[in-house]
C-alpha positions as CSV (number, residue, x, y, z in Angstrom):
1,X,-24.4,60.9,-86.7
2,X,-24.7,64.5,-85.9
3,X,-21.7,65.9,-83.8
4,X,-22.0,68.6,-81.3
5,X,-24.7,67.6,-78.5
6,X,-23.4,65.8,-75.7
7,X,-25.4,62.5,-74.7
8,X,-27.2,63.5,-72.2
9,X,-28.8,66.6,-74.5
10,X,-29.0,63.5,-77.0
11,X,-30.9,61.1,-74.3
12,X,-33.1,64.6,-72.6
13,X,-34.4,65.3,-76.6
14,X,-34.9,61.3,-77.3
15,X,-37.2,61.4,-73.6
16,X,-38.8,64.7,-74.7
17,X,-39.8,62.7,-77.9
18,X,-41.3,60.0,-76.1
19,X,-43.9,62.0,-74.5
20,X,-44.5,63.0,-77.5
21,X,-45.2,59.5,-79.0
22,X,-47.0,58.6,-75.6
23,X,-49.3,61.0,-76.3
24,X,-49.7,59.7,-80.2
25,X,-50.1,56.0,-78.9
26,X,-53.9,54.8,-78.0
27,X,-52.8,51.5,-77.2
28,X,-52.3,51.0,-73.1
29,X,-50.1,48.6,-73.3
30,X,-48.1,50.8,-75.4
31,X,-47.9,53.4,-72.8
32,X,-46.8,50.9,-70.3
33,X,-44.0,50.0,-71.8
34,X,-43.1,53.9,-72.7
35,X,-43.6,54.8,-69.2
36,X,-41.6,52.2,-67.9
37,X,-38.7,53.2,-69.9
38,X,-39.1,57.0,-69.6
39,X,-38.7,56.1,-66.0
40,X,-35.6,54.2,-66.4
41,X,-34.0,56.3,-68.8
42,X,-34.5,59.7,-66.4
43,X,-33.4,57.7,-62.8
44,X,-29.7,57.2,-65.0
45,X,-29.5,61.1,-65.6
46,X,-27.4,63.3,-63.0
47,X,-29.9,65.8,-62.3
48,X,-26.8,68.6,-62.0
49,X,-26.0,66.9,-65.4
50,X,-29.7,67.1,-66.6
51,X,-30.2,71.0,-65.9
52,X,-27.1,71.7,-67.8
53,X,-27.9,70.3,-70.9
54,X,-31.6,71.2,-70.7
55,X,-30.1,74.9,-70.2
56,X,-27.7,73.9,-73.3
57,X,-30.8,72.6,-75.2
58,X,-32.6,76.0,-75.0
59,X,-30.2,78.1,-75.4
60,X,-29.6,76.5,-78.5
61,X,-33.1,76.6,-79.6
62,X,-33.6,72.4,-79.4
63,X,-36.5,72.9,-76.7
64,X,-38.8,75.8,-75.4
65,X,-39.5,76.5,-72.1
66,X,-42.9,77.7,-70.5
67,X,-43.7,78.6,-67.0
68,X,-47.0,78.4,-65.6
69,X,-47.0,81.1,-62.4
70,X,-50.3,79.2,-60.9
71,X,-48.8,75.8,-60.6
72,X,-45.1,77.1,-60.2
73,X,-43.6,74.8,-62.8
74,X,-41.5,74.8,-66.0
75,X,-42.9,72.4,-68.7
76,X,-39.9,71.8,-71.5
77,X,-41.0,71.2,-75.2
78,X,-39.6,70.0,-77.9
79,X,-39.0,72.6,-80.9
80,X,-38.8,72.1,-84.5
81,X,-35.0,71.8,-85.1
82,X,-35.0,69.8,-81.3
83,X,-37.9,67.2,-83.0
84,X,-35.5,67.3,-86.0
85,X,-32.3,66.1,-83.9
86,X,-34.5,63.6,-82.0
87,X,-35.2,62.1,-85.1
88,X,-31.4,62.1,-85.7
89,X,-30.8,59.9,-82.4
90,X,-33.7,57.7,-83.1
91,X,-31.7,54.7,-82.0
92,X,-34.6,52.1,-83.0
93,X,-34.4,53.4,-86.7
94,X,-30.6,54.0,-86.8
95,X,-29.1,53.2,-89.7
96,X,-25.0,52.6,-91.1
97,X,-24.6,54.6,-94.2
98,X,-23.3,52.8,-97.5
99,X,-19.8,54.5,-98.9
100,X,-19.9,53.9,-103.0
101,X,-16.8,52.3,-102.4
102,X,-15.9,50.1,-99.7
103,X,-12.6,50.9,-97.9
104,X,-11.1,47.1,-97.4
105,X,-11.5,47.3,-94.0
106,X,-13.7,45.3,-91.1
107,X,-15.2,47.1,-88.3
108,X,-15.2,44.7,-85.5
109,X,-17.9,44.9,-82.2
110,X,-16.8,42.6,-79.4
111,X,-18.4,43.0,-75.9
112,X,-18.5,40.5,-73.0
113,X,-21.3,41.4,-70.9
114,X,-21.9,39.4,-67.9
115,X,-25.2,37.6,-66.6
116,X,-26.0,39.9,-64.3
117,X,-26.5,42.5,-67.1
118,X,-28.4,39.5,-69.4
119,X,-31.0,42.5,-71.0
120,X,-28.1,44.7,-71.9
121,X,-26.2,42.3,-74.1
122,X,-29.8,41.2,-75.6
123,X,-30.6,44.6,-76.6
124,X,-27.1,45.3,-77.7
125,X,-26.8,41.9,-79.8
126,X,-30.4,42.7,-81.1
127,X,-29.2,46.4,-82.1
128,X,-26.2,45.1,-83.9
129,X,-28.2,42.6,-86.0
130,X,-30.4,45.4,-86.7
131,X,-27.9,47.5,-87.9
132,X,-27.0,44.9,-90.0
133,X,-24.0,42.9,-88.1
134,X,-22.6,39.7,-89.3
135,X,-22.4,37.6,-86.0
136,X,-18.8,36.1,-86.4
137,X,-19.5,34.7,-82.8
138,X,-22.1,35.0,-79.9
139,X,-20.5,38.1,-78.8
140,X,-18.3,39.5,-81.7
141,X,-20.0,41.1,-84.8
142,X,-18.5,42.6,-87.7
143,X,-19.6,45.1,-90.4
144,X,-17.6,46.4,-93.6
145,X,-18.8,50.2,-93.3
146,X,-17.8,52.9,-91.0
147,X,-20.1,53.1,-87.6
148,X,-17.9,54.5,-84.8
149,X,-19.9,57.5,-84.0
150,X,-23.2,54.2,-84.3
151,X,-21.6,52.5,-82.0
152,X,-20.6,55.0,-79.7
153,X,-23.9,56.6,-79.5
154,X,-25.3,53.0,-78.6
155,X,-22.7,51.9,-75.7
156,X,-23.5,55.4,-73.9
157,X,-27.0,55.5,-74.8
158,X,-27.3,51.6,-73.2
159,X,-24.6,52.6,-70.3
160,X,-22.5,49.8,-71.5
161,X,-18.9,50.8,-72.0
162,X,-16.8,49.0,-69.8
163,X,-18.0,45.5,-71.9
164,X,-17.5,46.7,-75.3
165,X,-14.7,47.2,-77.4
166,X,-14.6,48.2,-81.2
167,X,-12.1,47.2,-83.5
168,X,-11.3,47.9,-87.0
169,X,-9.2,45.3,-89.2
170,X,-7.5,45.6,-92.4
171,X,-8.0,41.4,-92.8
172,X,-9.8,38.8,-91.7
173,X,-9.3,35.1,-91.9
174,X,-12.9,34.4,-93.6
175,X,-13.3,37.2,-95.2
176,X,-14.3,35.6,-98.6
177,X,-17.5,34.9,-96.9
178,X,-18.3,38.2,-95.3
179,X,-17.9,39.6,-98.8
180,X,-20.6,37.4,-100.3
181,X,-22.7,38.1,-97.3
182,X,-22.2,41.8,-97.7
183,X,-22.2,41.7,-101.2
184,X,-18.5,43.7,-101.8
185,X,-17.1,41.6,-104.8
């Protein structure tokens, strides 16, 4: 995971690229669903928040800015290296790098995420499994290799912080058979 852009700049280049891909999709349904999460995804934003990193975004050459005098608005697009960074941030094709050599320890997801927030943990259990989680338990999953920074990205991305906790562990009791399942012997 790429350091140096705060989340918001991650989240405003991650919404620039879903235009993008609404524009690329034919299918209505499809846009539906974009649209309706665009929507939610910009509402969570701090708009003083929002024209700081946009500012931060251009000034560092992620998006482009042009003004149309007639209608008296600012359209922000997406540049090369910003489409590059997106693509970085991509948290549906996110992915926990594979060390040649293991280092012995367990990293250790745990989150307790109540009712009222049912969709949160759903999406955050199905984005651990994706990423390749062993579910030790309904809400604790564990994986061999380093993903802080993964896991970080997703609890901010998702606004879910105050639930989760990361852990990493030198041992754990059944470890035999997370080995086989990850394949470490």
């Amino acid at each position: 995971m790429s350091k140096g852009l705060g989340i918001i700049q991650q989240k405003v280049l991650l919404l620039l690229q879903a235009g993008l891909a609404l524009g690329l999709t034919p299918s209505p349904k499809a846009h539906f669903y974009i649209l309706k999460e665009l929507a939610k995804e910009w509402k969570e934003i701090n708009r003083q928040s929002l024209r700081q990193a946009i500012k931060s975004l251009y000034e560092s050459k992620m998006v482009d800015m042009k003004y149309d005098k007639k209608k008296d608005a600012v359209t922000i697009i997406l540049t090369n290296e910003g489409k590059k960074k997106a693509l970085t941030y991509d948290i549906l094709n996110m992915k926990i790098k594979k060390p040649k050599v293991w280092d012995g320890k367990w990293r250790i997801a745990l989150f307790d995420i109540p009712e009222t927030h049912r969709k949160e943990r759903d999406i955050l259990r199905w984005r651990l499994k994706n990423l390749g989680f062993f579910e030790y338990q309904k809400s604790v999953f564990v994986h061999p290799y380093d993903c802080k920074d993964e896991i970080e990205y997703i609890i901010e991305f998702d606004n879910i912080r105050k639930f989760v906790r990361f852990v990493v562990a030198d041992s754990l009791d059944n470890e035999l058979h997370l080995k086989d399942y990850f394949d470490l012997r």
